[in-house]
C-alpha positions in Angstrom: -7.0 11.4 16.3 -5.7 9.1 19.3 -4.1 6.4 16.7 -0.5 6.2 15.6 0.0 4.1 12.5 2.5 1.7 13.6 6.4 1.3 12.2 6.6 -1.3 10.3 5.3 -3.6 6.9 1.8 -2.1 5.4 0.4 -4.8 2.8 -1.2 -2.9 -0.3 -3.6 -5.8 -0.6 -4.8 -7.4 -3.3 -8.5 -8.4 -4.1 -9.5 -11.9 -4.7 -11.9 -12.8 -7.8 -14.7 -15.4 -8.2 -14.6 -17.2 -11.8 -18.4 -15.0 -12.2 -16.5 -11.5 -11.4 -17.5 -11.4 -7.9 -15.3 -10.5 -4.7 -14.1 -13.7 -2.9 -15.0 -12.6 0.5 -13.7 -16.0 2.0 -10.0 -16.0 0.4 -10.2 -12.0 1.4 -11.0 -13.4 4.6 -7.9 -16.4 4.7 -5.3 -13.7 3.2 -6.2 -10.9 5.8 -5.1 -13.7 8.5 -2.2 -14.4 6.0 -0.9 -11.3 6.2 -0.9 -10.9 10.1 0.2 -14.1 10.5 3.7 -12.8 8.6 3.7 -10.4 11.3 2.9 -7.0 9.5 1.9 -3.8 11.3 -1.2 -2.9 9.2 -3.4 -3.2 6.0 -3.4 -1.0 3.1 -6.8 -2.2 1.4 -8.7 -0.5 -1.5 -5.8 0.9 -3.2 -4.2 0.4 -6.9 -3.3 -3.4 -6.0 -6.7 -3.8 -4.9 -8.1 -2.8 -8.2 -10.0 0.0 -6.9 -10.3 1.4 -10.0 -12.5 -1.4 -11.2 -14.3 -1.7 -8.3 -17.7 0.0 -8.1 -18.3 2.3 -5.1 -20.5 -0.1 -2.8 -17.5 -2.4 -3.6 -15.0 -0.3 -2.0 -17.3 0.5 0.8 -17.7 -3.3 1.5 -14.4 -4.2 0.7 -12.8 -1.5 3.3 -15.6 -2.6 6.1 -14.5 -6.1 5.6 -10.6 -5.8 6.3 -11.5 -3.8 9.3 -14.3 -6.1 10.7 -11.8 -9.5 9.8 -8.8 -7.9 11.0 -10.4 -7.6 14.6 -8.3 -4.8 16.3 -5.1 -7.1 16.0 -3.8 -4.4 13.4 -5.0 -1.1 12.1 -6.8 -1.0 8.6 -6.3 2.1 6.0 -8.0 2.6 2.8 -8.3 4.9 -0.3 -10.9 4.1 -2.8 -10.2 7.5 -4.2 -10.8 7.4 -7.6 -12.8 10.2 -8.4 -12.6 13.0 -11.0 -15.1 15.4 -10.1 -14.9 16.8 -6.5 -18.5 15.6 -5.9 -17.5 12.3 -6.5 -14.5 12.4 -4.3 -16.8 13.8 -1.4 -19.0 10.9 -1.5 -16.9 8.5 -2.0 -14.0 9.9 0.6 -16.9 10.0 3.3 -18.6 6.2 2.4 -14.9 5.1 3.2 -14.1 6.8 5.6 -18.1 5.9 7.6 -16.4 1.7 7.3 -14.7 2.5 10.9 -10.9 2.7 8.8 -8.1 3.6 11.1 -7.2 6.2 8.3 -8.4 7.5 5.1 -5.7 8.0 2.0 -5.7 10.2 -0.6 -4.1 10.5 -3.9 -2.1 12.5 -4.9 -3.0 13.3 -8.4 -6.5 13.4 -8.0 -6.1 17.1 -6.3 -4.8 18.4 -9.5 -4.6 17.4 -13.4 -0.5 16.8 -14.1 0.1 20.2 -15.9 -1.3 22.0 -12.8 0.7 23.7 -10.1 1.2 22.5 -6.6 -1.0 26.0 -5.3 -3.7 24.6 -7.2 -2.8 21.2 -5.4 -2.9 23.0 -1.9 -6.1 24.9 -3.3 -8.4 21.9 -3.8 -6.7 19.7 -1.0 -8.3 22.7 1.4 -11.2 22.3 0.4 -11.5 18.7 0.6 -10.4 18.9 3.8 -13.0 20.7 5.0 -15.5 17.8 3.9 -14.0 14.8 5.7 -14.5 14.3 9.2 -12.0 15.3 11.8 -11.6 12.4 13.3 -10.3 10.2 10.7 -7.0 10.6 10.5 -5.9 11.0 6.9 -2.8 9.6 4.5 -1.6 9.7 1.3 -1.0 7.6 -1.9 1.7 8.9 -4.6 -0.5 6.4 -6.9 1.1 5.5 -10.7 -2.6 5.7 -12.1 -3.7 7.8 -13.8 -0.6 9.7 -13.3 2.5 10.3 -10.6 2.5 13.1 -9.1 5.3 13.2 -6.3 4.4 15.6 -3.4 6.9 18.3 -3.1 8.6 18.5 0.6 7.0 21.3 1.1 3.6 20.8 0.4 4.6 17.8 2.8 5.4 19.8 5.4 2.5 21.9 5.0 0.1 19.0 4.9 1.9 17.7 8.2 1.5 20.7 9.8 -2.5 20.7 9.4 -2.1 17.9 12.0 -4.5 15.4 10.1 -2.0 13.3 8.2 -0.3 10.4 9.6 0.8 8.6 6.4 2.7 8.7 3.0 3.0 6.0 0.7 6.4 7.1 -1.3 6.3 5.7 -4.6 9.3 8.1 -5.4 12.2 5.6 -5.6 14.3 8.2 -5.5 16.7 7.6 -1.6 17.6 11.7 -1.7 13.9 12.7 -2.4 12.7 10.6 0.5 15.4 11.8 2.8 14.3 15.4 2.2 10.7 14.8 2.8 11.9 13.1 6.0 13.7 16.3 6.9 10.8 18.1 6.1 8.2 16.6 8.3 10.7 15.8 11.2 8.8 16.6 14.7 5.3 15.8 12.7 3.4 13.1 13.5 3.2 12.3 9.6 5.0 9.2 8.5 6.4 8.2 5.1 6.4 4.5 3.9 8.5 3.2 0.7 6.8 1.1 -1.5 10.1 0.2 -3.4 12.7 -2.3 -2.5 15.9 -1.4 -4.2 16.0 1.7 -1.9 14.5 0.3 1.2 17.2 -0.4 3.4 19.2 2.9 2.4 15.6 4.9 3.8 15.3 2.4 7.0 18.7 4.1 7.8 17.7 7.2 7.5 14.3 6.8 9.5 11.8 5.6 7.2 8.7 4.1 9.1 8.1 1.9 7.0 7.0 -0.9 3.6 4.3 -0.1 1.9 4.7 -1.9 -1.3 3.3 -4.6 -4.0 6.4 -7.3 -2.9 4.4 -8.1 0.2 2.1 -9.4 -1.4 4.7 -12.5 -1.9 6.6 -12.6 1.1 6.1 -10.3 3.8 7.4 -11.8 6.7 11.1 -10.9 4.9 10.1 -7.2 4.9 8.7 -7.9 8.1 12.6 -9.4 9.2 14.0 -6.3 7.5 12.4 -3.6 9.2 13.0 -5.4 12.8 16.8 -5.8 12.4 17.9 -3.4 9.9 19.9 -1.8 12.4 21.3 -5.0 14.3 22.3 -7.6 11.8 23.8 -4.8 8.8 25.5 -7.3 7.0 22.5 -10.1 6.9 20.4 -6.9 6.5 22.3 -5.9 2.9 22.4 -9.7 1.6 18.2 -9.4 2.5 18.2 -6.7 0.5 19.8 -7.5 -2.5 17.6 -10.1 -2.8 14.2 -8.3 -2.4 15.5 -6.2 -4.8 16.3 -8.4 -7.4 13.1 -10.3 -6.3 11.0 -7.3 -6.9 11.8 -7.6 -10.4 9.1 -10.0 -10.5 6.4 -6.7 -10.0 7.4 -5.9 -13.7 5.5 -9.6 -14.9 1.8 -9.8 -14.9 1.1 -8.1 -11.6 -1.6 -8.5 -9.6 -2.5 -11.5 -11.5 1.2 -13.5 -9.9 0.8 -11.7 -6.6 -2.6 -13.6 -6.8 -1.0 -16.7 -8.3 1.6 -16.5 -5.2 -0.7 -16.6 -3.1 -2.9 -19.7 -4.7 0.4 -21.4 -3.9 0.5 -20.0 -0.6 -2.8 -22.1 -0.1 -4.8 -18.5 0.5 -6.4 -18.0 -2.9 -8.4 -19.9 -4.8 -7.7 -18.2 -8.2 -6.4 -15.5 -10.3 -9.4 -14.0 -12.3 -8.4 -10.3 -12.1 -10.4 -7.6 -13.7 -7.5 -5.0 -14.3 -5.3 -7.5 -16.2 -6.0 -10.5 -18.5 -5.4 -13.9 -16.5 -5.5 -15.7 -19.9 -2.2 -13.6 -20.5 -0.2 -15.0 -17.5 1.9 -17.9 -19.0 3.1 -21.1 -18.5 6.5 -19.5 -17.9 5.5 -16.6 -15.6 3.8 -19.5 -13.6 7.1 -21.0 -13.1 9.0 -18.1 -12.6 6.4 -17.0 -9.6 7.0 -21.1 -8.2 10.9 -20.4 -8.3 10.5 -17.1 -6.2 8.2 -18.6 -3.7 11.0 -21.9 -3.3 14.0 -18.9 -3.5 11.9 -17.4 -0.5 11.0 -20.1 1.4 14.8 -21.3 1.7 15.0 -17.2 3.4 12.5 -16.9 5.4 13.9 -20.3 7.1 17.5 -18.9 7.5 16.0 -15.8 9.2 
């Protein structure tokens, strides 16, 4: 396990739809050069933005192999497509992923355990897991809304870390004093936490967060991007950023993915927003416009920066 996920902005990428249902595998292939273009570190594909719980296995198998065969080396691909209830299903479907050549394989965390369950019987089924997934991939995880949240404890963290086959954490906590004690927790590790949330973003880059993992970059990533790179340098540009992706995130509460996928139609990437977790038909005229009025807001920051 050679690779070190890189610092930085991580996409969780969203799938493109035919009008028949069928993955665009052209606008997959425009927005994967999108996104690098904006200058992020890596790709988060088959995960909840991706709709991989409406995506059939050979789906997510050929949607993960396609991100990491487009993407060409030029940044490192991680997936999930973990979905599964029973633990047979998560086998097969954790080792199909994992056989597309990802740079890293991510679990979620409430698939290890039903919510009323205690965090030993977490640990319990998480070891054996592990011991049917491949070595060499290096593994993650997802604190994943769907079906439930379940927020990983520092120390199960730290316990996970010290196994030496995780390297990533997508933080869906939004909590800033949660964060900083997982980061406590797995100093020294070579485990890394991204947040996927904005409002507390620039509070966890100071205190060492590696990095963005969120649904917002999906609209304009290259200001994440500019976050994460001078955070440090320019504070006071850094803090009127921030208010502003936060405030912009707001946006995540609309019709999401369906106006991440509208964004990106006016973005010239996409070539529609048929979605099979959400209704299109229920995306209005006025959440249209609000989407066209974030994308000019943007555009007028990403040229100041």
């Amino acid at each position: 396990m050679s690779i070190r996920l890189a610092e930085g902005v991580w996409p969780t990428m969203v799938t493109p739809f035919t009008e028949d249902n069928e993955i665009d595998y052209p606008a997959l292939g425009k927005a994967i050069e999108w996104y690098i273009d904006k200058g992020v570190a890596g790709l988060f594909a088959v995960c909840q933005s991706s709709e991989m719980f409406f995506l059939s296995l050979e789906e997510r198998v050929q949607l993960a192999a396609f991100v990491k065969e487009k993407a060409r080396g030029r940044v490192p691909v991680i997936a999930s497509g973990h979905i599964g209830d029973t633990f047979e299903d998560q086998v097969k479907e954790l080792r199909a992923i994992a056989e597309t050549g990802i740079d890293a394989l991510v679990l979620l965390t409430n698939r290890l355990a039903a919510e009323d369950e205690s965090d030993a019987v977490w640990q319990a089924n998480l070891e054996r897991l592990l011991q049917e997934l491949p070595e060499s991939v290096p593994l993650g995880f997802y604190e994943c809304p769907y079906p439930y949240k379940r927020l990983i404890s520092p120390e199960m963290l730290k316990w996970c870390a010290d196994t030496g086959r995780f390297q990533f954490l997508k933080d869906t906590s939004c909590d800033v004093d949660n964060m900083k004690a997982k980061l406590e927790a797995i100093q020294g590790t070579g485990l890394n936490i991204y947040n996927a949330n904005s409002a507390t973003l620039l509070e966890t880059i100071k205190l060492g967060i590696t990095g963005y993992s969120g649904v917002m970059a999906n609209f304009h990533p290259e200001l994440y991007v500019w976050l994460m790179r001078n955070a440090q340098t320019s504070p006071e540009k850094a803090e009127e950023l921030s208010d502003f992706l936060s405030l912009a995130s707001f946006i995540e509460r609309q019709l999401y993915p369906v106006n991440a996928k509208y964004y990106l139609m006016l973005e010239g990437v996409f070539n529609g927003i048929h979605t099979r977790s959400k209704s299109h038909h229920d995306f209005t005229a006025t959440n249209r416009l609000e989407v066209e009025q974030l994308q000019r807001i943007s555009a007028k920051y990403i040229q100041s920066i």
